[in-house]
PDB file with one MODEL, atoms N, CA, C and O in Angstrom:
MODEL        1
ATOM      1  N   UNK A   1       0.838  -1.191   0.000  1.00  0.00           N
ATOM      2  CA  UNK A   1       0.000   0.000   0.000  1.00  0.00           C
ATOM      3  C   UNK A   1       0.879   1.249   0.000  1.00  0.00           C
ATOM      4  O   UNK A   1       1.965   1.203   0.577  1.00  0.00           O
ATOM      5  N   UNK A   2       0.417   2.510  -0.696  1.00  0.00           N
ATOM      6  CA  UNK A   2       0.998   3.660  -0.611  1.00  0.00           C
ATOM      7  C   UNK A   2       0.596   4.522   0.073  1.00  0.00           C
ATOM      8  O   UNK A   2       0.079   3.955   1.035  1.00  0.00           O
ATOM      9  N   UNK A   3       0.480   5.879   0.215  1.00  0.00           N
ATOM     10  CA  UNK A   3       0.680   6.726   1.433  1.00  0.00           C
ATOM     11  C   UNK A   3      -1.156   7.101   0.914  1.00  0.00           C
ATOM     12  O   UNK A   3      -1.954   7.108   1.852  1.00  0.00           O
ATOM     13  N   UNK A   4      -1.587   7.317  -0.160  1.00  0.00           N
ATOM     14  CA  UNK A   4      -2.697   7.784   0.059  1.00  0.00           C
ATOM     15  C   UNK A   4      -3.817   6.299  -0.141  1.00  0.00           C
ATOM     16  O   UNK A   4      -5.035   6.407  -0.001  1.00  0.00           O
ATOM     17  N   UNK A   5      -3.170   5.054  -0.461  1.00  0.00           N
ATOM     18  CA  UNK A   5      -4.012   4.089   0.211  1.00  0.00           C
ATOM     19  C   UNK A   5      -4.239   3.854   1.802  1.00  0.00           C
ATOM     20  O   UNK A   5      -5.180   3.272   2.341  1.00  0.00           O
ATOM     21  N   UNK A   6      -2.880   4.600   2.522  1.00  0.00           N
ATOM     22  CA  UNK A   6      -2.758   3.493   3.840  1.00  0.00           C
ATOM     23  C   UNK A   6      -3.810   4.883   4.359  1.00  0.00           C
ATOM     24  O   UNK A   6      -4.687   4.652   5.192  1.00  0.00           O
ATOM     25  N   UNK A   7      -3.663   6.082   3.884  1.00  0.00           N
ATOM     26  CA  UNK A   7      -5.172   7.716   3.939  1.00  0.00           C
ATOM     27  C   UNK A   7      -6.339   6.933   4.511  1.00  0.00           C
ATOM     28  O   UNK A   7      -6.829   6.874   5.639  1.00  0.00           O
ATOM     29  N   UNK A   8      -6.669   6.249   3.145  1.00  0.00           N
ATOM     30  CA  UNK A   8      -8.271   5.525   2.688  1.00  0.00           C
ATOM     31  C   UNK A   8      -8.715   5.039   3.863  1.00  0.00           C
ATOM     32  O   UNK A   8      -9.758   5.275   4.474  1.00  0.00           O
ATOM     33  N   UNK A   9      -7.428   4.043   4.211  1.00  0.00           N
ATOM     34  CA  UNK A   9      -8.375   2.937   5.114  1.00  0.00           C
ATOM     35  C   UNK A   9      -7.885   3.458   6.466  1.00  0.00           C
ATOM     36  O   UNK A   9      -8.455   2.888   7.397  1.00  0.00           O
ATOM     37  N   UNK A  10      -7.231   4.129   6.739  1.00  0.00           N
ATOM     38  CA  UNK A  10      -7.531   4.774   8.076  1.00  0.00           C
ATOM     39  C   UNK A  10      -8.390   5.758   8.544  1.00  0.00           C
ATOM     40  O   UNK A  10      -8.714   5.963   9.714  1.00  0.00           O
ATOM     41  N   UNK A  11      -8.877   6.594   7.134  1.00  0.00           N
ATOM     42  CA  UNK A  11      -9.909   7.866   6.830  1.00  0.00           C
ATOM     43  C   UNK A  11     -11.411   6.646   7.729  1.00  0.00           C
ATOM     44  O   UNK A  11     -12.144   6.782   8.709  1.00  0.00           O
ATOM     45  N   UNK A  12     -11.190   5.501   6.616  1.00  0.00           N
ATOM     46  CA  UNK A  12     -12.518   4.611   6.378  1.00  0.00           C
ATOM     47  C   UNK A  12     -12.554   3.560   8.072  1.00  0.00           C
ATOM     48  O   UNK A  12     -13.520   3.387   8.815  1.00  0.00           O
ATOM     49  N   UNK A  13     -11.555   3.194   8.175  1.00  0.00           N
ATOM     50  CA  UNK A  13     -11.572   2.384   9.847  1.00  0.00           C
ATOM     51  C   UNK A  13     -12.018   3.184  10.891  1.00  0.00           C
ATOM     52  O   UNK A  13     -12.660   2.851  11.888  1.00  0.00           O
ATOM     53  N   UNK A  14     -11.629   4.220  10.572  1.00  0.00           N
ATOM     54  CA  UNK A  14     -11.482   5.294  11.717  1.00  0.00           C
ATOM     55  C   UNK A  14     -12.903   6.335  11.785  1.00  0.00           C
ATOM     56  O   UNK A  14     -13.177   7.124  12.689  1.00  0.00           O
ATOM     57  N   UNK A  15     -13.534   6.114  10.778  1.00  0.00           N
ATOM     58  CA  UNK A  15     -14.587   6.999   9.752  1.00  0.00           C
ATOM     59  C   UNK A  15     -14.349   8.372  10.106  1.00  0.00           C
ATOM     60  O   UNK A  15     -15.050   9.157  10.744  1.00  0.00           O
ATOM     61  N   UNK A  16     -13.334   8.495   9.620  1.00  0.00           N
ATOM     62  CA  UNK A  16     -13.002  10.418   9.635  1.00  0.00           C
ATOM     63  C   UNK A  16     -13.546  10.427   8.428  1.00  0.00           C
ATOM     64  O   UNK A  16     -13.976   9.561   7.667  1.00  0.00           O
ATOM     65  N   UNK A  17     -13.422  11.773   8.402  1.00  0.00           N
ATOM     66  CA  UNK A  17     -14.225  13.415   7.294  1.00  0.00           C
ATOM     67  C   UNK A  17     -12.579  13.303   6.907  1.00  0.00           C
ATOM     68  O   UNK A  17     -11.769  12.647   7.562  1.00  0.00           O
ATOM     69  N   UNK A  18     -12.244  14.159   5.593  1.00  0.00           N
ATOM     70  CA  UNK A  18     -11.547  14.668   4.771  1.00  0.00           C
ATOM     71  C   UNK A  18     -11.367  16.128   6.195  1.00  0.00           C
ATOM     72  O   UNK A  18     -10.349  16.322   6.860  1.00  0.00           O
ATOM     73  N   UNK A  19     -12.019  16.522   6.243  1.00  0.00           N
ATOM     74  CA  UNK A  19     -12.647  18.039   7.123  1.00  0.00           C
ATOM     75  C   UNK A  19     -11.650  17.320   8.496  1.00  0.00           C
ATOM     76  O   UNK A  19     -10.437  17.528   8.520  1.00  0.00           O
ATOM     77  N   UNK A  20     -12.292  16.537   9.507  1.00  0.00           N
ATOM     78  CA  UNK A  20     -11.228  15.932  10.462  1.00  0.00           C
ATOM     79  C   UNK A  20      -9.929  15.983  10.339  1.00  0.00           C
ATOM     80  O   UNK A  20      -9.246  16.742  11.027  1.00  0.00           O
ATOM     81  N   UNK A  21      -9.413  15.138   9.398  1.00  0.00           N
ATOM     82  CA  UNK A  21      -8.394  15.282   9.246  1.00  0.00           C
ATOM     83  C   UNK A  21      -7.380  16.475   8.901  1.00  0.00           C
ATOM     84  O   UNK A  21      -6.289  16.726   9.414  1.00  0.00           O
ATOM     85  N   UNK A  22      -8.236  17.287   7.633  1.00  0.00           N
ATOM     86  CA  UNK A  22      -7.804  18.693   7.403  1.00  0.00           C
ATOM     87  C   UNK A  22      -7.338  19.187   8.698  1.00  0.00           C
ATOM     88  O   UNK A  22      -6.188  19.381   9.093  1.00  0.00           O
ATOM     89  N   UNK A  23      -8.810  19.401   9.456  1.00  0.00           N
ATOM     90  CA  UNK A  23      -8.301  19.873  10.714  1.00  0.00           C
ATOM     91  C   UNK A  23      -7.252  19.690  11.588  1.00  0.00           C
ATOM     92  O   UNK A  23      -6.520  20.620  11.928  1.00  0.00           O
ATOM     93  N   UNK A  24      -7.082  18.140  12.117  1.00  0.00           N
ATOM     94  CA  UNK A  24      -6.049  17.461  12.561  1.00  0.00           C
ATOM     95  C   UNK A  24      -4.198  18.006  12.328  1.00  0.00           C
ATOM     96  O   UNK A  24      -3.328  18.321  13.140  1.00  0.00           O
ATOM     97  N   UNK A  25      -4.222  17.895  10.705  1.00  0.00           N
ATOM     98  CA  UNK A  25      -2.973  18.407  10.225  1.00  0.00           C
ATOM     99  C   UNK A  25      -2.981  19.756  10.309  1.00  0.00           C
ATOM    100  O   UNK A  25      -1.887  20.203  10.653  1.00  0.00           O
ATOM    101  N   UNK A  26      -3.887  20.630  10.103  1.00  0.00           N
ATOM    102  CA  UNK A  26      -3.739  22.070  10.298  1.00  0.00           C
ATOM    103  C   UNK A  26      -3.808  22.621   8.648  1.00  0.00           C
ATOM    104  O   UNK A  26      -3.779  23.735   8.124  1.00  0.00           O
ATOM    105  N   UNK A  27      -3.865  21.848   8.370  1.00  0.00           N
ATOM    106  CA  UNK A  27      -4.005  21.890   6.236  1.00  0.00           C
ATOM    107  C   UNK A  27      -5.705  22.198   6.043  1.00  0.00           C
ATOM    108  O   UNK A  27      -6.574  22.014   6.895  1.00  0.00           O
ATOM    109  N   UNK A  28      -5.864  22.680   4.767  1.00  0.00           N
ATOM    110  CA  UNK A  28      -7.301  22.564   4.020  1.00  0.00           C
ATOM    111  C   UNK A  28      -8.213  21.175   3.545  1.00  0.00           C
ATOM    112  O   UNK A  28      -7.887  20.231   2.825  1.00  0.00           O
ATOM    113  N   UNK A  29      -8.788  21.310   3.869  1.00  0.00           N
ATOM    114  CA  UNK A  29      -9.714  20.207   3.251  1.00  0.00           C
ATOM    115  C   UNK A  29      -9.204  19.809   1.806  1.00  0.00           C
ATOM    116  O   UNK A  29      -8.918  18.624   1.640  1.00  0.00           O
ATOM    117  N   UNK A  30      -9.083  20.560   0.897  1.00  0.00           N
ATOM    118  CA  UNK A  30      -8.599  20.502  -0.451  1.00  0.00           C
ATOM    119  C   UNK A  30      -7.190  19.743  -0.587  1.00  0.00           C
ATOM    120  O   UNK A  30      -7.070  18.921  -1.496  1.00  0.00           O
ATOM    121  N   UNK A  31      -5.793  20.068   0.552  1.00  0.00           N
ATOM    122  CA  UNK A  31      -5.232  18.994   0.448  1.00  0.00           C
ATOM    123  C   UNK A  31      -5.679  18.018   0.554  1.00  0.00           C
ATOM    124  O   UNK A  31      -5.628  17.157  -0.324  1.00  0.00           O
ATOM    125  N   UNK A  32      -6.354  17.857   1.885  1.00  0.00           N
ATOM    126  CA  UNK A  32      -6.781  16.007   1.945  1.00  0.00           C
ATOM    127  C   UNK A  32      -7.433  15.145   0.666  1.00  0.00           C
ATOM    128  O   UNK A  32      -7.353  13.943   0.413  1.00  0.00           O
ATOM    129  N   UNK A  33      -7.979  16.023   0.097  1.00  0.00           N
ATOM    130  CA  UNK A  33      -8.376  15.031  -1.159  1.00  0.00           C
ATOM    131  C   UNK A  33      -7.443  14.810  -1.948  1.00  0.00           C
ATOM    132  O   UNK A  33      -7.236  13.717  -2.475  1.00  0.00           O
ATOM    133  N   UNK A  34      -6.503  16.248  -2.186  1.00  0.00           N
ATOM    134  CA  UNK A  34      -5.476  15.736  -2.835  1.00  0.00           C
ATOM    135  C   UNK A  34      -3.989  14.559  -2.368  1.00  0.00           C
ATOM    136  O   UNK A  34      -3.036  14.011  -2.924  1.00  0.00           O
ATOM    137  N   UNK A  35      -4.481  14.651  -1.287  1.00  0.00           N
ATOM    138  CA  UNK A  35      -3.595  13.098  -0.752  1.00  0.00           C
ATOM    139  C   UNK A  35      -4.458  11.769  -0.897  1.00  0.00           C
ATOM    140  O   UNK A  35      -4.091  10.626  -1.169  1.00  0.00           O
ATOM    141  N   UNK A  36      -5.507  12.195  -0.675  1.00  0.00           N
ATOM    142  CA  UNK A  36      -6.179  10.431  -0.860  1.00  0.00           C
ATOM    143  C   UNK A  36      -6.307  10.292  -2.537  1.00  0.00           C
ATOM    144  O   UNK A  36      -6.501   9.199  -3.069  1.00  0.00           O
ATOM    145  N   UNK A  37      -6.149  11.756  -3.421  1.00  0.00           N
ATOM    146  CA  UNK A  37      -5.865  11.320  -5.138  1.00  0.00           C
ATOM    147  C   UNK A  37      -4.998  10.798  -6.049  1.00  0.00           C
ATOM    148  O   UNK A  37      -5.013  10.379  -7.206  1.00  0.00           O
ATOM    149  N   UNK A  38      -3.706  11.077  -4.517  1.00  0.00           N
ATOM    150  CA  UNK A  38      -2.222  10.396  -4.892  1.00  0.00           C
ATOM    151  C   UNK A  38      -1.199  11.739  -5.016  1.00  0.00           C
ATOM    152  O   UNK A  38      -0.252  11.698  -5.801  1.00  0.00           O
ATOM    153  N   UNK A  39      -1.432  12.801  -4.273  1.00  0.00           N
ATOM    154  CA  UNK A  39      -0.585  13.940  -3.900  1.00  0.00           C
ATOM    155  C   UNK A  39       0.015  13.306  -2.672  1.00  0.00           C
ATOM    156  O   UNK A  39      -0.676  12.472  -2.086  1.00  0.00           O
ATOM    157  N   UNK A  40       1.332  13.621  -2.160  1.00  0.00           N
ATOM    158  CA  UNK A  40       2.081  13.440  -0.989  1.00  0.00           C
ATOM    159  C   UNK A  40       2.295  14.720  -0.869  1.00  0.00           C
ATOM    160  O   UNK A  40       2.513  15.596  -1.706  1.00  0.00           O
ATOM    161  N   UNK A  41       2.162  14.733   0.849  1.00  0.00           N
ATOM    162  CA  UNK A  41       2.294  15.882   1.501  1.00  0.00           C
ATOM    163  C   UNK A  41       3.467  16.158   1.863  1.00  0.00           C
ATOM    164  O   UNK A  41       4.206  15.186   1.703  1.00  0.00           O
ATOM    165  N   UNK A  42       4.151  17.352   2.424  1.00  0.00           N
ATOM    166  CA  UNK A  42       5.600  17.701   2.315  1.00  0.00           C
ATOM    167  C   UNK A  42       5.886  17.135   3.804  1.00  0.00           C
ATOM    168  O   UNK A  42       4.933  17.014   4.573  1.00  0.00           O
ATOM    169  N   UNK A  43       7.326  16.754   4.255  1.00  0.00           N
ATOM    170  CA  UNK A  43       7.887  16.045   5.233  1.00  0.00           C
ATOM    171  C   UNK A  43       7.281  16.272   6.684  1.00  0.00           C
ATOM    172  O   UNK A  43       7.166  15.481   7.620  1.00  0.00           O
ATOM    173  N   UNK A  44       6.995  17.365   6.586  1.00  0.00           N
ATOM    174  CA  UNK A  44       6.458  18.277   8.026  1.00  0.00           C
ATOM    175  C   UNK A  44       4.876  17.947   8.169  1.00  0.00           C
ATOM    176  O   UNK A  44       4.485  17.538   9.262  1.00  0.00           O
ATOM    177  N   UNK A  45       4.245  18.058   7.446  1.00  0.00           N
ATOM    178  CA  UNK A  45       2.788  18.096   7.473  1.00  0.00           C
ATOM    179  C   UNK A  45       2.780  16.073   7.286  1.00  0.00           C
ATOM    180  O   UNK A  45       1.607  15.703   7.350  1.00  0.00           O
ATOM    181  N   UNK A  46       3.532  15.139   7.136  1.00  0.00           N
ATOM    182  CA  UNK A  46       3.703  13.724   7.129  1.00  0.00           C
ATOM    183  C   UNK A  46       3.995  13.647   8.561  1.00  0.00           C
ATOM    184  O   UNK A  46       3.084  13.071   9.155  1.00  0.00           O
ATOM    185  N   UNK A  47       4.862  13.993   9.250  1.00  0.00           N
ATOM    186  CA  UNK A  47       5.148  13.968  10.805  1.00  0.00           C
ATOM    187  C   UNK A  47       3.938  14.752  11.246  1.00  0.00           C
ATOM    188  O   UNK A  47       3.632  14.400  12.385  1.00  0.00           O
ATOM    189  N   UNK A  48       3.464  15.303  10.965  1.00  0.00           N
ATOM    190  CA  UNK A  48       1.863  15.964  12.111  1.00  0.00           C
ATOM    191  C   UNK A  48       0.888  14.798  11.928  1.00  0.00           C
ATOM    192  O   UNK A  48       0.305  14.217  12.844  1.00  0.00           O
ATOM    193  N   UNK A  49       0.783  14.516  10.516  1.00  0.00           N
ATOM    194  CA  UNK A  49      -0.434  13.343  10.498  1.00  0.00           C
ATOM    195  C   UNK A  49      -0.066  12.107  11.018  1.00  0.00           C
ATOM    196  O   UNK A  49      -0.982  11.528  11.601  1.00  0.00           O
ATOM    197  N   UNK A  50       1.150  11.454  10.974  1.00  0.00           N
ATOM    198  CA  UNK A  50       1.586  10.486  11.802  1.00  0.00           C
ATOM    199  C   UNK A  50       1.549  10.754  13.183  1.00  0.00           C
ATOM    200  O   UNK A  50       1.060   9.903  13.927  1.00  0.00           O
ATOM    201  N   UNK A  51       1.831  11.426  13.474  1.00  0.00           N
ATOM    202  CA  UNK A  51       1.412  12.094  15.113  1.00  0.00           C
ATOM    203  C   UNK A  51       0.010  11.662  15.369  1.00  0.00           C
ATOM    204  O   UNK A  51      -0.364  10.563  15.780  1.00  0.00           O
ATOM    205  N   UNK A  52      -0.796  12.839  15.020  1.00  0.00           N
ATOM    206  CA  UNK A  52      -2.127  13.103  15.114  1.00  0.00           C
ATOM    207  C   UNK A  52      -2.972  11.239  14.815  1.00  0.00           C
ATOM    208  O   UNK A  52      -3.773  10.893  15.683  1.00  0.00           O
ATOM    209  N   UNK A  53      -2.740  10.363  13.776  1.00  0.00           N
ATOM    210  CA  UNK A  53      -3.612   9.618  13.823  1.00  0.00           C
ATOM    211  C   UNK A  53      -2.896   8.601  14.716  1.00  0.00           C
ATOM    212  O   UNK A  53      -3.632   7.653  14.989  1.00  0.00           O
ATOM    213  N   UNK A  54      -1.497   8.517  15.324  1.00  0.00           N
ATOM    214  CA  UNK A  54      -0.992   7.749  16.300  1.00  0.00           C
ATOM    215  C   UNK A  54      -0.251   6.626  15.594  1.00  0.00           C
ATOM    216  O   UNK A  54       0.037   5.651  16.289  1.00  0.00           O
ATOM    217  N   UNK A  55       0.020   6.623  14.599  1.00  0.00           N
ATOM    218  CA  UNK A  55       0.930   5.771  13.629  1.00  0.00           C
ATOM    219  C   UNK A  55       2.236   6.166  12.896  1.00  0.00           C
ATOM    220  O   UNK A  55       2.355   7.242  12.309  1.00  0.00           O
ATOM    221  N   UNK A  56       3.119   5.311  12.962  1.00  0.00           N
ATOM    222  CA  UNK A  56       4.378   5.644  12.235  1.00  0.00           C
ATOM    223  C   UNK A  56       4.214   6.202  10.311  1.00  0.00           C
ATOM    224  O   UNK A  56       3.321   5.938   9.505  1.00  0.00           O
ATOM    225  N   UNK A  57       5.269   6.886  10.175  1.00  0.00           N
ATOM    226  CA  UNK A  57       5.596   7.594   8.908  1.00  0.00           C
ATOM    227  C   UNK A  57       5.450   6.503   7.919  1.00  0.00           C
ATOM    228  O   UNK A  57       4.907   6.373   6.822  1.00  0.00           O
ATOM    229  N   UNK A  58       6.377   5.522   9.000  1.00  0.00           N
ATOM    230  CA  UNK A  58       6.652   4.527   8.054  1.00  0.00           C
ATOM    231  C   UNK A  58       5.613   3.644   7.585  1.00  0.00           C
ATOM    232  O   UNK A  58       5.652   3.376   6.384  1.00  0.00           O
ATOM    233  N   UNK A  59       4.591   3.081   8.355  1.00  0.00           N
ATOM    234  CA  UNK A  59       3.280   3.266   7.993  1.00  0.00           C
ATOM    235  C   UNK A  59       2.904   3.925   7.319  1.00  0.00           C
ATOM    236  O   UNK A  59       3.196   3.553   6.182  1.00  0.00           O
ATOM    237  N   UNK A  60       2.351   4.811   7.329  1.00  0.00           N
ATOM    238  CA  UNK A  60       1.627   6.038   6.187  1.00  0.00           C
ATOM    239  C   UNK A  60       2.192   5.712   4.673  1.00  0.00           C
ATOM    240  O   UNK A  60       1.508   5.641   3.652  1.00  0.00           O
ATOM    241  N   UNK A  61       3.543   5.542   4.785  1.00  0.00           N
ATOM    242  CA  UNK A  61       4.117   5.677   3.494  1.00  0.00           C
ATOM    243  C   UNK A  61       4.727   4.327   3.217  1.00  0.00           C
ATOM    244  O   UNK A  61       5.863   4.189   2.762  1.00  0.00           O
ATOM    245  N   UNK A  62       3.782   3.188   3.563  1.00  0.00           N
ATOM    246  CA  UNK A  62       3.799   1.368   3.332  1.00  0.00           C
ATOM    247  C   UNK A  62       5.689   0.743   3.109  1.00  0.00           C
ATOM    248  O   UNK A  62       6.302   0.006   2.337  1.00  0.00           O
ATOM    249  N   UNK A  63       5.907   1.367   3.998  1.00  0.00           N
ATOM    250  CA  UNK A  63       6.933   1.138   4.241  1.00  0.00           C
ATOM    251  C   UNK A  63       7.379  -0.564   4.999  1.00  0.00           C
ATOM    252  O   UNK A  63       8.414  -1.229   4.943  1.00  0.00           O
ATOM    253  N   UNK A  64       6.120  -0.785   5.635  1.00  0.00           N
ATOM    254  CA  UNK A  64       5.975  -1.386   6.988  1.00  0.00           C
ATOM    255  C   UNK A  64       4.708  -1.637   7.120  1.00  0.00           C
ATOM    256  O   UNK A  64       4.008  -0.642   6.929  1.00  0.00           O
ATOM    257  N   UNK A  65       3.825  -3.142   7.521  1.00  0.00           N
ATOM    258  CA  UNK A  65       2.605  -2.928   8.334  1.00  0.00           C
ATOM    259  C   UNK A  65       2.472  -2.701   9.289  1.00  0.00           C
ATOM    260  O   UNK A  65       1.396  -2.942   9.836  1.00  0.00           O
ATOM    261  N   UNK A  66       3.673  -2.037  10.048  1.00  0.00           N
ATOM    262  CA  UNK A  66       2.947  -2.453  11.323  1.00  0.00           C
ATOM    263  C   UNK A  66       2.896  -0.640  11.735  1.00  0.00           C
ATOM    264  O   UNK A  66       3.923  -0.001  11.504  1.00  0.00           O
ATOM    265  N   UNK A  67       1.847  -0.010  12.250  1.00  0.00           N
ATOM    266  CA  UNK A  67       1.428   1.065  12.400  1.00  0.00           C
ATOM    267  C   UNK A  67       1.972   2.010  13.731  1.00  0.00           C
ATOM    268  O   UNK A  67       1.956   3.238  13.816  1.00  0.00           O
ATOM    269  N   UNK A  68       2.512   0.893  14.851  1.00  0.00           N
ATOM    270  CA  UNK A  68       3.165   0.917  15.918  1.00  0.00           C
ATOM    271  C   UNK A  68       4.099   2.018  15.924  1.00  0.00           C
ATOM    272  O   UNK A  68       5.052   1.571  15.285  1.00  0.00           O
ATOM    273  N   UNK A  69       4.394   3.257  16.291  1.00  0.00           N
ATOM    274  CA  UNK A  69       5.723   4.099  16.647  1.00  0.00           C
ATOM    275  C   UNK A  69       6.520   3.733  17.440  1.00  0.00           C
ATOM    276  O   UNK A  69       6.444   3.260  18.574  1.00  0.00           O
ATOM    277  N   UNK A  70       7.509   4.041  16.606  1.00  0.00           N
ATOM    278  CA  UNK A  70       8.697   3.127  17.167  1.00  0.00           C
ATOM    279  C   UNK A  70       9.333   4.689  18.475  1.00  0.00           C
ATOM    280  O   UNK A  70       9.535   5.875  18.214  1.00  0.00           O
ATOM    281  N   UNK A  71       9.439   4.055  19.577  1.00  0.00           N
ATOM    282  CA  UNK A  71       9.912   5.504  20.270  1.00  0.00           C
ATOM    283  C   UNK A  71      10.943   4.688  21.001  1.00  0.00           C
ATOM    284  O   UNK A  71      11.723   5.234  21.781  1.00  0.00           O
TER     285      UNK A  71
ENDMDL
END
């Protein structure tokens, strides 16, 4: 999976809004669609959403299944 598949199904598990999340990252609604269309977001705003939904980068960007932060 890629960064705006691993979006989908955490948008969809989680049943967030596009709007939630916007919020969450501190971004527009209009990015978020453009990440779940296959836009990647810049390094900084990738570390807020990994933050914010409680999952590693490396996750987000299917690096890895396992969603766990590594600290």
């Amino acid at each position: 999976m890629n960064f705006n598949e691993r979006l989908k199904k955490i948008k969809y598990d989680r049943r967030l809004t596009n709007l939630q999340i916007a919020e969450m990252s501190g971004v527009s609604e209009t990015a978020v669609r453009k990440w779940i269309n296959g836009a990647m977001p810049s390094g900084d705003i990738l570390l807020r959403i990994a933050d914010e939904l409680e999952c590693s980068t490396d996750y987000l960007l299917g690096r890895t299944d396992n969603p766990d932060v590594n600290r």
